[in-house]
matplotlib code that plots the C-alpha trace (Angstrom):
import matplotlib.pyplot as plt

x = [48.4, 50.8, 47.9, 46.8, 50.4, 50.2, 46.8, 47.8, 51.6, 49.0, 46.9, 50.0, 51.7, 48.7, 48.4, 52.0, 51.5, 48.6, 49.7, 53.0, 51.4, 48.8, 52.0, 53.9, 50.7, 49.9, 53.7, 53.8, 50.4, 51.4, 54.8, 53.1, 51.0, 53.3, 54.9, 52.2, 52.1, 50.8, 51.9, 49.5, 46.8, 43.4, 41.1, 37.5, 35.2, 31.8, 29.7, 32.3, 30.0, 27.5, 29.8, 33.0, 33.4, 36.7, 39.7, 41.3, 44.6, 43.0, 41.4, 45.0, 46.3, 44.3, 45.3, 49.0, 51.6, 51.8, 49.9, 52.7, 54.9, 52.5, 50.9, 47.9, 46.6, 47.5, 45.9, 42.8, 40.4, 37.5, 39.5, 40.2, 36.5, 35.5, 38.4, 37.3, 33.2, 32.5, 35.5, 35.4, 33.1, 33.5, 29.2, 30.6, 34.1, 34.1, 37.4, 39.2, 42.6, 43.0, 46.0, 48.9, 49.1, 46.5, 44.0, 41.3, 38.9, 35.4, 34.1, 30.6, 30.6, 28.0, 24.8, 23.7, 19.9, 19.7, 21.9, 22.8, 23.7, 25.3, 26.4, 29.5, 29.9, 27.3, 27.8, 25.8, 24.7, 24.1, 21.3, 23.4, 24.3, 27.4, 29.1, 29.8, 31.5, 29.3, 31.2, 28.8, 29.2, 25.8, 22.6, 20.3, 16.9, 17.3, 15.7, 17.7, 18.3, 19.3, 19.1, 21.0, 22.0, 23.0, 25.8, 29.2, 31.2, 33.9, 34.1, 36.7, 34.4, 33.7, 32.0, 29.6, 28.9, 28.4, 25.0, 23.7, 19.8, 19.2, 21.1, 18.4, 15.3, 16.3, 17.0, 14.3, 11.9, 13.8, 13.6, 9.5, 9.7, 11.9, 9.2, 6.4, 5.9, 4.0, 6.0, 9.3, 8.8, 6.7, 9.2, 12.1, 13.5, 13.9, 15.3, 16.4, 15.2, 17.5, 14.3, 14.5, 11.5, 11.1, 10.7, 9.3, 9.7, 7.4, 7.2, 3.6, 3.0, 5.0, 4.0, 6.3, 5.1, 5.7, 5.7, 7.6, 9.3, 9.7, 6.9, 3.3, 4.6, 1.9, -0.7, 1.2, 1.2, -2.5, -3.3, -1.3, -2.8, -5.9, -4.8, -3.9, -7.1, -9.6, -7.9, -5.1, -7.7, -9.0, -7.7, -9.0, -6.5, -2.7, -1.6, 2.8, 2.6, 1.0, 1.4, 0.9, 2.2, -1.0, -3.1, -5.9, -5.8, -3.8, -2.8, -3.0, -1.5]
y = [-159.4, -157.1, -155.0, -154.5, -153.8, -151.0, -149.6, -149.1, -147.6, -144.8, -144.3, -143.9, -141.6, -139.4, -138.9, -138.2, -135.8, -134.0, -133.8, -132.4, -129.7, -128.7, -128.8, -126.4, -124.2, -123.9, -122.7, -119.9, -118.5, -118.2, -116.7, -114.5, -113.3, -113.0, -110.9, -108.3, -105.4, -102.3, -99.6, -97.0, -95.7, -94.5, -92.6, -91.8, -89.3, -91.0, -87.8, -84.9, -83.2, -82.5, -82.1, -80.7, -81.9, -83.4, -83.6, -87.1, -85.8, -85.3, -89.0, -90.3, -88.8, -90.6, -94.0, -93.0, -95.3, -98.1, -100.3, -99.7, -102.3, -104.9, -107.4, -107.4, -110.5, -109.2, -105.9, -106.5, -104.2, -104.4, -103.3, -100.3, -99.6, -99.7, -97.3, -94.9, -95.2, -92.5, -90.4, -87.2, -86.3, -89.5, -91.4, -94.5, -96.4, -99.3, -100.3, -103.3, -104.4, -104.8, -106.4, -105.8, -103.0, -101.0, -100.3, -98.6, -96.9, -95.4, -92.9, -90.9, -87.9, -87.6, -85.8, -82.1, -82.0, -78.6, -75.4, -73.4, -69.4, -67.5, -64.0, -64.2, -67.8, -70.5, -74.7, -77.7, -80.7, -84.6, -86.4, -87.7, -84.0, -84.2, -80.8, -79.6, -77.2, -74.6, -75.5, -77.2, -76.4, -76.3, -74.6, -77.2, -76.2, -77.0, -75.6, -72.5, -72.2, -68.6, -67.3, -68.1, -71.3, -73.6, -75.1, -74.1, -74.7, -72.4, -72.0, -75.0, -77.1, -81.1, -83.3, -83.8, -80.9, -81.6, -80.5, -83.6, -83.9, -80.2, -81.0, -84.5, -82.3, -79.5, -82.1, -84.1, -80.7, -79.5, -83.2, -83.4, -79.5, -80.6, -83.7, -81.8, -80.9, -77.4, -76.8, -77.1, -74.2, -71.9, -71.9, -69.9, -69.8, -70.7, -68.5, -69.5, -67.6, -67.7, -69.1, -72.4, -71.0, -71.4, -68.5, -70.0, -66.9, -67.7, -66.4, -65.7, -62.5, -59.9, -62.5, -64.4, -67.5, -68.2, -72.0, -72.7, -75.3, -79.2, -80.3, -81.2, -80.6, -81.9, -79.9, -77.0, -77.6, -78.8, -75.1, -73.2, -75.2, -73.5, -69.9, -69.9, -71.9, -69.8, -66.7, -65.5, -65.1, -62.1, -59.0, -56.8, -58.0, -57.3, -59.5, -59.6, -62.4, -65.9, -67.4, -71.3, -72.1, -72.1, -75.4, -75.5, -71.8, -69.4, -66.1, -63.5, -59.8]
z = [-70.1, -72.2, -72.6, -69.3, -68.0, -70.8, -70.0, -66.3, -67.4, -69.5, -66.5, -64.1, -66.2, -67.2, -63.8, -63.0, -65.6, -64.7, -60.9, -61.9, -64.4, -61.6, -58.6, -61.3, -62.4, -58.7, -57.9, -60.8, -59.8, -56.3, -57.3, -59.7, -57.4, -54.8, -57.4, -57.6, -55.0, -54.4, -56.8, -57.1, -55.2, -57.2, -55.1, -56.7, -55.1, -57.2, -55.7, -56.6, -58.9, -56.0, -53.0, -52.6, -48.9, -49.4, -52.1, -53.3, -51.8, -48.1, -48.7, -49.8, -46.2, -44.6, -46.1, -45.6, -47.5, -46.0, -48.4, -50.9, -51.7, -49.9, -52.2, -53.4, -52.1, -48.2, -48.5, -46.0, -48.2, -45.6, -43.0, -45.4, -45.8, -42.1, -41.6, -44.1, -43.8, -41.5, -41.1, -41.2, -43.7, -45.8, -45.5, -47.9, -48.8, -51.3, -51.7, -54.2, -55.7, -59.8, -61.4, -61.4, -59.1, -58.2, -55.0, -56.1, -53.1, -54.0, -51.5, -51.1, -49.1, -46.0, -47.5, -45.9, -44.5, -42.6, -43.3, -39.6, -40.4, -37.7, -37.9, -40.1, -40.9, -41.9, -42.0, -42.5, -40.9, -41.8, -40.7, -37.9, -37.0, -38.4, -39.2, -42.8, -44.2, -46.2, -49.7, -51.7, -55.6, -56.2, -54.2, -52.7, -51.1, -47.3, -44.0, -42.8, -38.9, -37.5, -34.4, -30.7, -31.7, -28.4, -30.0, -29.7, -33.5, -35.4, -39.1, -40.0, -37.3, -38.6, -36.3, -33.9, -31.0, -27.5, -27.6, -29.5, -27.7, -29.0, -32.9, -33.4, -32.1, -34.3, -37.3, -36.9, -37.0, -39.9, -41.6, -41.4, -43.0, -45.9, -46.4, -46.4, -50.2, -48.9, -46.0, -47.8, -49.9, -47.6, -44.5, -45.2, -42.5, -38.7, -36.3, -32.7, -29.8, -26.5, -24.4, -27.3, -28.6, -32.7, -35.0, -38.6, -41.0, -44.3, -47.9, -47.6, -46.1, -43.5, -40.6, -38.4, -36.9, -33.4, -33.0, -29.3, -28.7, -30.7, -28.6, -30.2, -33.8, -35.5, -33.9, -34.2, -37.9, -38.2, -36.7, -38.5, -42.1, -40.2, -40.3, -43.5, -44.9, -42.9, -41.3, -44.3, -46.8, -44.3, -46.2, -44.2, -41.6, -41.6, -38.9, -37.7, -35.2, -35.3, -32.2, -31.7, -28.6, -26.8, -26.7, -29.3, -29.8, -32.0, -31.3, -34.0, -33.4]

ax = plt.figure().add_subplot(projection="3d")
ax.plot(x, y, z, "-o")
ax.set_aspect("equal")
plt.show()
C-alpha cells in the first residue's frame, strides 16, 4: 500500500514538474521574443549585376521606418511583399525576419523586352509595357522601335502610358521578332510611320521592308521568308522597298 501511495506521489510530482518547466520555458520564449525587434533593415537587389533599375536606398524609401522598433514576430512580411512586388520598377519582393534583429527583403527588378528611341532620349519597356529607364549596365539584344511613336513619355518617365492597346500590339510584334531565332538577328530595327504603318529596317541589304500594320503577321512574315528565299538571290536586282501590305502579293521597287 506504502508503495502505491509512493508510486502515485512520483507520478504527481513528475508532472508538477514537467508542467511548471514547460509554464516557465513557454514564458521566457515569449519574453525573449517579445524582446527582439526590428533593428536593421537589409535590402538585396539579387539581379544588380544585370540591371541597374533601382538603388537599395530608393527600395529602403519605400519601406520607410516604421518597422523599426516593432518585433519581429509582428512584422506582417507578406504584406511587405505585396507592397513591394510591382512598384515601380520592382517585378519580385521576397521578404523574411532573422534573429535577433534583422528584416531582410530580396527584390528582382522588372525585365526589358523592347527598347523605344526617340530623337534625343531612348527608354524601355517590360512585357507588361512598363516603362524603363534606358540604364542597363550591360547591352542586351532587343527589338529597337523608332519612328512617330503614339505614346506620350518624358526621359525620367516609369509606368504605364495611356496608350496601352497600341504598347501590347507593338510588344507582342516585337516579342514573336525576339523569338524568332532568324528574325531576331536580321531585323534591326522598327521605325513608326504616322499612318501606324511598320518600317522593319534589316541587316541584309540597302532595303526597307514595308510591313503595315500588326494585322496578318504571320503571313506577312511567310512572304517576306519568300523574298528572300526566291527573289534576294536575284543580283541582278537592287531593290529599296519591299512592300507586304498587299494580300498574297509583294511589292518590290
Amino acid at each position: 500500500m506504502f508503495r502505491k501511495i509512493l508510486i502515485v506521489f512520483a507520478i504527481v510530482l513528475f508532472f508538477a514538474i514537467a508542467g511548471a518547466y514547460f509554464f516557465f520555458s513557454a514564458q521566457l520564449n515569449r519574453d525573449g521574443r517579445e524582446a527582439m525587434v526590428c533593428k536593421t533593415l537589409n535590402v538585396v537587389i539579387l539581379d544588380s549585376l544585370e540591371n541597374a533599375f533601382i538603388t537599395v536606398p530608393e527600395i529602403e524609401d519605400f519601406m520607410g521606418t516604421s518597422m523599426f522598433g516593432k518585433r519581429l514576430d509582428s512584422i506582417n512580411t507578406y504584406q511587405i511583399e505585396n507592397y513591394l512586388a510591382g512598384k515601380d520598377v520592382i517585378a519580385t519582393a521576397n521578404a523574411f525576419v532573422s534573429m535577433p534583429d534583422r528584416l531582410t527583403v530580396e527584390v528582382t527588378q522588372r525585365k526589358p523586352v523592347v527598347r523605344f528611341q526617340k530623337e534625343d532620349f531612348g527608354f524601355f519597356a517590360d512585357e507588361t509595357g512598363f516603362i524603363l529607364p534606358l540604364n542597363l549596365k550591360h547591352s542586351i539584344n532587343l527589338p529597337v522601335v523608332t519612328g512617330d511613336l503614339p505614346i506620350e513619355v518624358t526621359e525620367s518617365f516609369r509606368g504605364y502610358t495611356d496608350n496601352t492597346q497600341w504598347m501590347d500590339e507593338v510588344i507582342d510584334f516585337t516579342n514573336y521578332i525576339r523569338q524568332n531565332a532568324y528574325w531576331s538577328e536580321e531585323i534591326e530595327q522598327i521605325s513608326v510611320e504616322s499612318n501606324g504603318d511598320l518600317i522593319l529596317y534589316p541587316k541584309t541589304g540597302t532595303f526597307k521592308i514595308v510591313f503595315g500594320g500588326f494585322d496578318d503577321r504571320e503571313a506577312k512574315f511567310e512572304k517576306l521568308a519568300a523574298f528572300y528565299k526566291a527573289i534576294l538571290p536575284d543580283e541582278t536586282k537592287n531593290y529599296t522597298s519591299i512592300n507586304l501590305k498587299y494580300k498574297d502579293q509583294i511589292v518590290c521597287k
